[in-house]
PDB file as gemmi writes it, atoms N, CA and C in Angstrom:
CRYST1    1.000    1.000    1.000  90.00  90.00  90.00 P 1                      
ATOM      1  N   UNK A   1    -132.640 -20.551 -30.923  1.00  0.00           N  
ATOM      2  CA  UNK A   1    -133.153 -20.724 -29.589  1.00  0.00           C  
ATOM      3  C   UNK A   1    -134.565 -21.306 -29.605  1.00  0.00           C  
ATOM      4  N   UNK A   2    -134.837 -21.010 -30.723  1.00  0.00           N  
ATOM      5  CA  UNK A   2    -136.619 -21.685 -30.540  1.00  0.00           C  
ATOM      6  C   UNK A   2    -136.885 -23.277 -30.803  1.00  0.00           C  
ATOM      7  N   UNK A   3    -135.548 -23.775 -31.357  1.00  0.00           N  
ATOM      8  CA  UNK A   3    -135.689 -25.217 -31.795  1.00  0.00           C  
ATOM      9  C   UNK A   3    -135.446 -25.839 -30.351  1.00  0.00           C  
ATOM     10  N   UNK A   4    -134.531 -25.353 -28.969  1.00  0.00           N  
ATOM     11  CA  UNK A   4    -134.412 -25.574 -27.935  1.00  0.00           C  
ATOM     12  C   UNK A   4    -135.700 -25.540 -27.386  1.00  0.00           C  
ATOM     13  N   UNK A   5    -136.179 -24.468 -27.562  1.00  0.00           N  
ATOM     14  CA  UNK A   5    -137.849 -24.442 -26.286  1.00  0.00           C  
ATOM     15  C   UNK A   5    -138.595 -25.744 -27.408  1.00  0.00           C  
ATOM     16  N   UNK A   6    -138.670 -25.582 -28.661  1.00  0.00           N  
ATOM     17  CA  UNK A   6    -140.093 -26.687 -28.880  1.00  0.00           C  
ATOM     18  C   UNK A   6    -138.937 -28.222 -28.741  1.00  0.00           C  
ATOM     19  N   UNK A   7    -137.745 -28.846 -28.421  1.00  0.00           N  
ATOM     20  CA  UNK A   7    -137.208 -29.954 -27.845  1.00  0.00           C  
ATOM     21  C   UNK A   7    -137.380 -30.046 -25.955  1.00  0.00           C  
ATOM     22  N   UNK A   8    -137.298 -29.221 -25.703  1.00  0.00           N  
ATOM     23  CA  UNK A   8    -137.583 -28.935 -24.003  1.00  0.00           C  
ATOM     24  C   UNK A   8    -138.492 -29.426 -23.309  1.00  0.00           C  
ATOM     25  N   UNK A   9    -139.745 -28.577 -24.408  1.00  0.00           N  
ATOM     26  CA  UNK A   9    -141.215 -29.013 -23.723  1.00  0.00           C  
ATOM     27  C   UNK A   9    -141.873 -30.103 -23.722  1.00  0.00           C  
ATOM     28  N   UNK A  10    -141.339 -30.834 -24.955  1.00  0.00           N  
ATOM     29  CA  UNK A  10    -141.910 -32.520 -25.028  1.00  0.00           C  
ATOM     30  C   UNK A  10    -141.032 -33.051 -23.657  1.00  0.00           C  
ATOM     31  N   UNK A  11    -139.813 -32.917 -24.126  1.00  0.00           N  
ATOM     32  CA  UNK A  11    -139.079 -33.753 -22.849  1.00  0.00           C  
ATOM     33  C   UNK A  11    -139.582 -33.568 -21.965  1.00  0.00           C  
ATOM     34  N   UNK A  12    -139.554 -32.529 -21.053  1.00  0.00           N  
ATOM     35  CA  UNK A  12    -140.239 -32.076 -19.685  1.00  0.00           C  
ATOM     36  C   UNK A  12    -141.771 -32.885 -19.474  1.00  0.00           C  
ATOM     37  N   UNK A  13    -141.959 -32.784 -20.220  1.00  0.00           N  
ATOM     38  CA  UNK A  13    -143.278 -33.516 -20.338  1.00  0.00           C  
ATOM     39  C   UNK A  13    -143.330 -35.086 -20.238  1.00  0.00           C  
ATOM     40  N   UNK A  14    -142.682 -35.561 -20.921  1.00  0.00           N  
ATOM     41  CA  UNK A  14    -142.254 -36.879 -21.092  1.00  0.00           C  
ATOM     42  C   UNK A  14    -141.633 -36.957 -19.541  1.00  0.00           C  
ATOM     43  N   UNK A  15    -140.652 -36.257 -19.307  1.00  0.00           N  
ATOM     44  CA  UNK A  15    -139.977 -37.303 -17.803  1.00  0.00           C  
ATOM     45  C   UNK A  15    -140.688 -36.686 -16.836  1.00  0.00           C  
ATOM     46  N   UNK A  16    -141.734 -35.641 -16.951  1.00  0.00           N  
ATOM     47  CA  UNK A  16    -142.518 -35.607 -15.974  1.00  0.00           C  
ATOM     48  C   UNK A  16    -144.034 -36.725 -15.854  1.00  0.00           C  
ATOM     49  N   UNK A  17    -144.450 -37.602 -16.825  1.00  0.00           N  
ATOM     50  CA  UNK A  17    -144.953 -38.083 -16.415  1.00  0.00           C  
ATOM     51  C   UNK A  17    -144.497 -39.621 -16.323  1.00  0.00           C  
ATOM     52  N   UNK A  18    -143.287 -39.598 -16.681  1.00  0.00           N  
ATOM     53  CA  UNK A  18    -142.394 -40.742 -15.973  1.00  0.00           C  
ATOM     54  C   UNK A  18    -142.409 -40.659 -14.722  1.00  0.00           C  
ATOM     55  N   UNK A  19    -141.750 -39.881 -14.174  1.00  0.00           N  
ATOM     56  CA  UNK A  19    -141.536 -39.976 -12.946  1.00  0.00           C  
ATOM     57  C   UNK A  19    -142.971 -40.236 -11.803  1.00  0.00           C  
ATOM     58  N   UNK A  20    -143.856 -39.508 -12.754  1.00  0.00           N  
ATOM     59  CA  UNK A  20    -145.505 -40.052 -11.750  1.00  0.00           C  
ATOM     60  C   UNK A  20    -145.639 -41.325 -12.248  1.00  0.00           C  
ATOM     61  N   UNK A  21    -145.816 -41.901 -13.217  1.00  0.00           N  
ATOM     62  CA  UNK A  21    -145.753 -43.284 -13.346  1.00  0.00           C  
ATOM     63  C   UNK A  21    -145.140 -44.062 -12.718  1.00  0.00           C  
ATOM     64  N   UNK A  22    -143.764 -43.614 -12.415  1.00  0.00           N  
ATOM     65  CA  UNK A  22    -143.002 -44.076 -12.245  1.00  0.00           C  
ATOM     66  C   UNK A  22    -143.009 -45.102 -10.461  1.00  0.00           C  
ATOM     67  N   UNK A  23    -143.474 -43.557  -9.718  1.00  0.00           N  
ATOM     68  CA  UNK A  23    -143.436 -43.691  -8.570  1.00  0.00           C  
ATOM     69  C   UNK A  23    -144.517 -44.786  -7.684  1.00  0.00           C  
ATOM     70  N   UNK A  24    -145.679 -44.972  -8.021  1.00  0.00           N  
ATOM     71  CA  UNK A  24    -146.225 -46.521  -7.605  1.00  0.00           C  
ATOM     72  C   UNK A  24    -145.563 -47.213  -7.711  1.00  0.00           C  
ATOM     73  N   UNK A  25    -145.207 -47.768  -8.702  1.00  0.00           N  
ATOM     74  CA  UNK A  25    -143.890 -49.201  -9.002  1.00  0.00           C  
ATOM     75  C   UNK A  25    -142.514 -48.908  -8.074  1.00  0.00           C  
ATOM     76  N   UNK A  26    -142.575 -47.766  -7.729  1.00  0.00           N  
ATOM     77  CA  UNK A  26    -141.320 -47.681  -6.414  1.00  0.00           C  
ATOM     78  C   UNK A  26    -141.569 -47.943  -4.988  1.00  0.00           C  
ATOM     79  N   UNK A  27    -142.412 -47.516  -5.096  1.00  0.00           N  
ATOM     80  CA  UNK A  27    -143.094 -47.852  -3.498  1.00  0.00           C  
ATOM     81  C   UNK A  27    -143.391 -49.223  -3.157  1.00  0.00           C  
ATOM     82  N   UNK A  28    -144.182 -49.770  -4.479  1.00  0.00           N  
ATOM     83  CA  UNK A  28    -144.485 -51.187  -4.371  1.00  0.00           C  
ATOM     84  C   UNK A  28    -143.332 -51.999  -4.239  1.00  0.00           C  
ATOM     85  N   UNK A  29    -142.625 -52.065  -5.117  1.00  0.00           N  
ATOM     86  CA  UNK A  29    -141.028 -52.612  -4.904  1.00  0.00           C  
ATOM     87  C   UNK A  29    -140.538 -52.398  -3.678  1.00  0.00           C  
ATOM     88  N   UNK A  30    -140.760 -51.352  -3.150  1.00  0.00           N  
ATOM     89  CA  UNK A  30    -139.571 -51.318  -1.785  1.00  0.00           C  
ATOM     90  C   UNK A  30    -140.441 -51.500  -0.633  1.00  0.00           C  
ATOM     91  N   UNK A  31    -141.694 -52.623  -0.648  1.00  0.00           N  
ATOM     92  CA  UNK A  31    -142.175 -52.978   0.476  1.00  0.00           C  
ATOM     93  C   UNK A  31    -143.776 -52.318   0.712  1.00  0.00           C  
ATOM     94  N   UNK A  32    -143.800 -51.220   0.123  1.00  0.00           N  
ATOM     95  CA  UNK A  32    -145.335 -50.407   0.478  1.00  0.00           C  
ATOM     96  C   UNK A  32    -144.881 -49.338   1.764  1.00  0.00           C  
ATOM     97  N   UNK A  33    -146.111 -48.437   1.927  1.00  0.00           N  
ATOM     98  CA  UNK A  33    -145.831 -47.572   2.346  1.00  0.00           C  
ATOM     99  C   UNK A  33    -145.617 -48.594   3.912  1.00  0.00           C  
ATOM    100  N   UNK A  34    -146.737 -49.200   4.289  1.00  0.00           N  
ATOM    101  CA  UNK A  34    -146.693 -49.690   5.579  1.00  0.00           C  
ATOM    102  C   UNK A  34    -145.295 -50.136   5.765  1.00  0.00           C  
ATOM    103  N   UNK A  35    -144.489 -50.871   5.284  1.00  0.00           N  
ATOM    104  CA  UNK A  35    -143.373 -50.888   5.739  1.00  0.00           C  
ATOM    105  C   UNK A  35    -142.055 -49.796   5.766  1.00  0.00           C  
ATOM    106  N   UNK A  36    -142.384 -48.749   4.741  1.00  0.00           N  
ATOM    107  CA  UNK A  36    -141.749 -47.539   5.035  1.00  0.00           C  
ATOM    108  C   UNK A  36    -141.947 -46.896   6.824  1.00  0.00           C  
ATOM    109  N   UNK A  37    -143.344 -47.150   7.025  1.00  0.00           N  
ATOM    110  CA  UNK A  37    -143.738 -46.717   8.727  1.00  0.00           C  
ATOM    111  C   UNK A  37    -143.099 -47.215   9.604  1.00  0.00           C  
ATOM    112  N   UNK A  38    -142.918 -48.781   8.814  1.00  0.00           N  
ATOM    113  CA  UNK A  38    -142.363 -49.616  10.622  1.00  0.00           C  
ATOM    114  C   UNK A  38    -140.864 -49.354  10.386  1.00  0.00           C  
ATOM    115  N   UNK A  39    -139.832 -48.467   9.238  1.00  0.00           N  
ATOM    116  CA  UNK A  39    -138.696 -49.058   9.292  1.00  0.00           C  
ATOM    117  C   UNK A  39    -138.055 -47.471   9.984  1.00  0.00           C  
ATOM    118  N   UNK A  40    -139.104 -46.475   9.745  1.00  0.00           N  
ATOM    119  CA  UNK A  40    -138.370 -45.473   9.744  1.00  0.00           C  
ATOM    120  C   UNK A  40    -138.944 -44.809  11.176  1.00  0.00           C  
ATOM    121  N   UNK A  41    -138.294 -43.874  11.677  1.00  0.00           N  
ATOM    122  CA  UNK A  41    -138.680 -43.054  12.883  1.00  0.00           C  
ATOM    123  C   UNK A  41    -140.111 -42.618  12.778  1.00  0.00           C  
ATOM    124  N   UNK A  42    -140.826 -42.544  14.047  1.00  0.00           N  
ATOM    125  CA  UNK A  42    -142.516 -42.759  14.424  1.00  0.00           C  
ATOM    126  C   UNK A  42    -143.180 -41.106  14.022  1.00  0.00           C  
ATOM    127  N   UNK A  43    -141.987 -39.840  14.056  1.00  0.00           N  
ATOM    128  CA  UNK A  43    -142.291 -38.581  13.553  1.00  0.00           C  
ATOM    129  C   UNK A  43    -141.793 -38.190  11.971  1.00  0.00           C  
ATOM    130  N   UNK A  44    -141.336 -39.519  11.125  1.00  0.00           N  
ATOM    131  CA  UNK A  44    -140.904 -38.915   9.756  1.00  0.00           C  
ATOM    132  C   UNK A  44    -141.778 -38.754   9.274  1.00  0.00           C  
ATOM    133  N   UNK A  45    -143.064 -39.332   9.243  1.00  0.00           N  
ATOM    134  CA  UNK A  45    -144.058 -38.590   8.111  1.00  0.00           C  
ATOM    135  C   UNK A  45    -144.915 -37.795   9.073  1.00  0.00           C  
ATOM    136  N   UNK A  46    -144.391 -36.813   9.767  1.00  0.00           N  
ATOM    137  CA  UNK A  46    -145.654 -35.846   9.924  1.00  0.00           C  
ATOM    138  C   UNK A  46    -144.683 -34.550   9.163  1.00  0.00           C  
ATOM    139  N   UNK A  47    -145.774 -33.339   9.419  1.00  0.00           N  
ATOM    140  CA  UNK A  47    -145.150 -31.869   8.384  1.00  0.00           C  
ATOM    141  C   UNK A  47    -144.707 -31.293   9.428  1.00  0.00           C  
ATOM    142  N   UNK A  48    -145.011 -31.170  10.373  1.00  0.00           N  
ATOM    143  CA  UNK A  48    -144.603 -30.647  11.432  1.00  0.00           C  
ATOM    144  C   UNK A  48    -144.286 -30.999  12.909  1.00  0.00           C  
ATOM    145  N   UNK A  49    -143.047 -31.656  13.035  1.00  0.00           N  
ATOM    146  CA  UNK A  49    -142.395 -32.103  14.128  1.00  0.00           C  
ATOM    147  C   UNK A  49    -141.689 -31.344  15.624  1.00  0.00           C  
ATOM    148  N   UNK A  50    -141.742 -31.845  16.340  1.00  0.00           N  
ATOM    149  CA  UNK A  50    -141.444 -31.156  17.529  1.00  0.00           C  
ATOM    150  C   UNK A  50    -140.112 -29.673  17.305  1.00  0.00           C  
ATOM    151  N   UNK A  51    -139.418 -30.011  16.383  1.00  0.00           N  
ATOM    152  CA  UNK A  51    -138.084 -28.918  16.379  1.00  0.00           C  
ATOM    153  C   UNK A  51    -138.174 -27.959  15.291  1.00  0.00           C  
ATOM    154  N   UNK A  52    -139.901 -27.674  14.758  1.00  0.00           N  
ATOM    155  CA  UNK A  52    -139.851 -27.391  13.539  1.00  0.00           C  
ATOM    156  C   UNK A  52    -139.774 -25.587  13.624  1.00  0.00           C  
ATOM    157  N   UNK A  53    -140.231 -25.168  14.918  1.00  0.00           N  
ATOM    158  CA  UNK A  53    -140.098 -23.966  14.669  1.00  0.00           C  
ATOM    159  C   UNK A  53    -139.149 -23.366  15.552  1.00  0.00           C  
ATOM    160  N   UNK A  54    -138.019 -24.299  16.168  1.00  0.00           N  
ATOM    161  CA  UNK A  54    -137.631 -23.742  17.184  1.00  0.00           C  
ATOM    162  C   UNK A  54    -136.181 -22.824  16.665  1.00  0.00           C  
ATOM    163  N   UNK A  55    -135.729 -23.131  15.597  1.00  0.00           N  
ATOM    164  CA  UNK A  55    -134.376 -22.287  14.782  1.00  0.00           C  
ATOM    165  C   UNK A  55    -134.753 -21.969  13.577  1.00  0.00           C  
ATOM    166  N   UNK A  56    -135.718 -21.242  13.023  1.00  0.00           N  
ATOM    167  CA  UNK A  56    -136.049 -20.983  11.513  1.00  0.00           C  
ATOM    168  C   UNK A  56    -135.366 -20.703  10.438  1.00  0.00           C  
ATOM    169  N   UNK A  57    -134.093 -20.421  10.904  1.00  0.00           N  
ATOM    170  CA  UNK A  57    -133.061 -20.005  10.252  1.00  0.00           C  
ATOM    171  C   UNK A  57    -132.262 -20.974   9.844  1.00  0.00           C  
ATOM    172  N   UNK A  58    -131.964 -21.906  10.850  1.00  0.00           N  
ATOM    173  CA  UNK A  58    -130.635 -22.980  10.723  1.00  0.00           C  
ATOM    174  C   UNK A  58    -131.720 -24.093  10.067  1.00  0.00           C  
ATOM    175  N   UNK A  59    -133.205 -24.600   9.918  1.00  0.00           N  
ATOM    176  CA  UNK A  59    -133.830 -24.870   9.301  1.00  0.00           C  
ATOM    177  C   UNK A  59    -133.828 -25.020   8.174  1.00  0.00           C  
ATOM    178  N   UNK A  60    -133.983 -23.338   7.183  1.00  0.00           N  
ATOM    179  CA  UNK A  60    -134.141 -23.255   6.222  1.00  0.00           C  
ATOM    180  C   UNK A  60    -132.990 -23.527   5.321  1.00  0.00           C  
ATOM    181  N   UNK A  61    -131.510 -23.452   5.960  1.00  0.00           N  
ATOM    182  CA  UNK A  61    -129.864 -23.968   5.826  1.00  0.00           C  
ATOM    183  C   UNK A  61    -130.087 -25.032   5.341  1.00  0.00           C  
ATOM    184  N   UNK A  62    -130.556 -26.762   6.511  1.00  0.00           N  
ATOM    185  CA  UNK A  62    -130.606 -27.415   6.122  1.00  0.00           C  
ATOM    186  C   UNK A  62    -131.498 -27.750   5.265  1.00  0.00           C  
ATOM    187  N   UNK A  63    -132.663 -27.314   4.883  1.00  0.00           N  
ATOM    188  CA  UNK A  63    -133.580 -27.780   3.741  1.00  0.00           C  
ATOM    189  C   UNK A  63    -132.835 -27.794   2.526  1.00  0.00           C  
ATOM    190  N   UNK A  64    -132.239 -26.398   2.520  1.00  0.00           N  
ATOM    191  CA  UNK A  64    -131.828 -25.818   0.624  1.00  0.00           C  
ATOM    192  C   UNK A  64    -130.046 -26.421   0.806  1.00  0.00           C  
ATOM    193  N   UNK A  65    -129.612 -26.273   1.712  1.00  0.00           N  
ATOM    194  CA  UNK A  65    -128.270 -26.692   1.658  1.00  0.00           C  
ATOM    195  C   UNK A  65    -127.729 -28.120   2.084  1.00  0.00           C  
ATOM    196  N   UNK A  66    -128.543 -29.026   2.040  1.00  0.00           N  
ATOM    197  CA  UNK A  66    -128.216 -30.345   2.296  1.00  0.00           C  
ATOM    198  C   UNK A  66    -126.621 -30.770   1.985  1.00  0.00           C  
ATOM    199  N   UNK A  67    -125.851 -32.067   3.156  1.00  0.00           N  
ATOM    200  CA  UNK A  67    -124.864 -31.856   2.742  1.00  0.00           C  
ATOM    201  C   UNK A  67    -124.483 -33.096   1.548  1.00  0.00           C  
TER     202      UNK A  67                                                      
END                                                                             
C-alpha cells in the first residue's frame, strides 16, 4: 500500500498543476472571458441569483445530483 500513496502524490500533483496551467489556454481558445458574457445569460456569473434561496433543499439536489 505504500508504493500506491508515494505513485498518487506525484500524480495528483502533476494533473493538478495541469489543469491550472491548463486553464488560461482554455479560456483563450474559446474566445476570452468577454465573450463567455455576451454568449451566456446576464445572471450566470453572479454567486447569488434571484432563486438562490428560495428552495434550499431542491437546490442542494441539483448541485450534487446533476443529471
Amino acid at each position: 500500500m505504500m508504493a500506491v500513496a508515494y505513485t498518487d502524490l506525484p500524480n495528483g500533483i502533476i494533473i493538478l498543476l495541469a489543469c491550472i496551467l491548463a486553464t488560461p489556454f482554455v479560456i483563450s481558445s474559446a474566445g476570452g472571458l468577454q465573450q463567455a458574457q455576451s454568449v451566456l445569460p446576464a445572471g450566470h456569473f453572479k454567486v447569488f441569483n434571484e432563486s438562490f434561496g428560495t428552495h434550499p433543499g431542491s437546490r442542494l439536489s441539483d448541485i450534487f445530483f446533476q443529471p
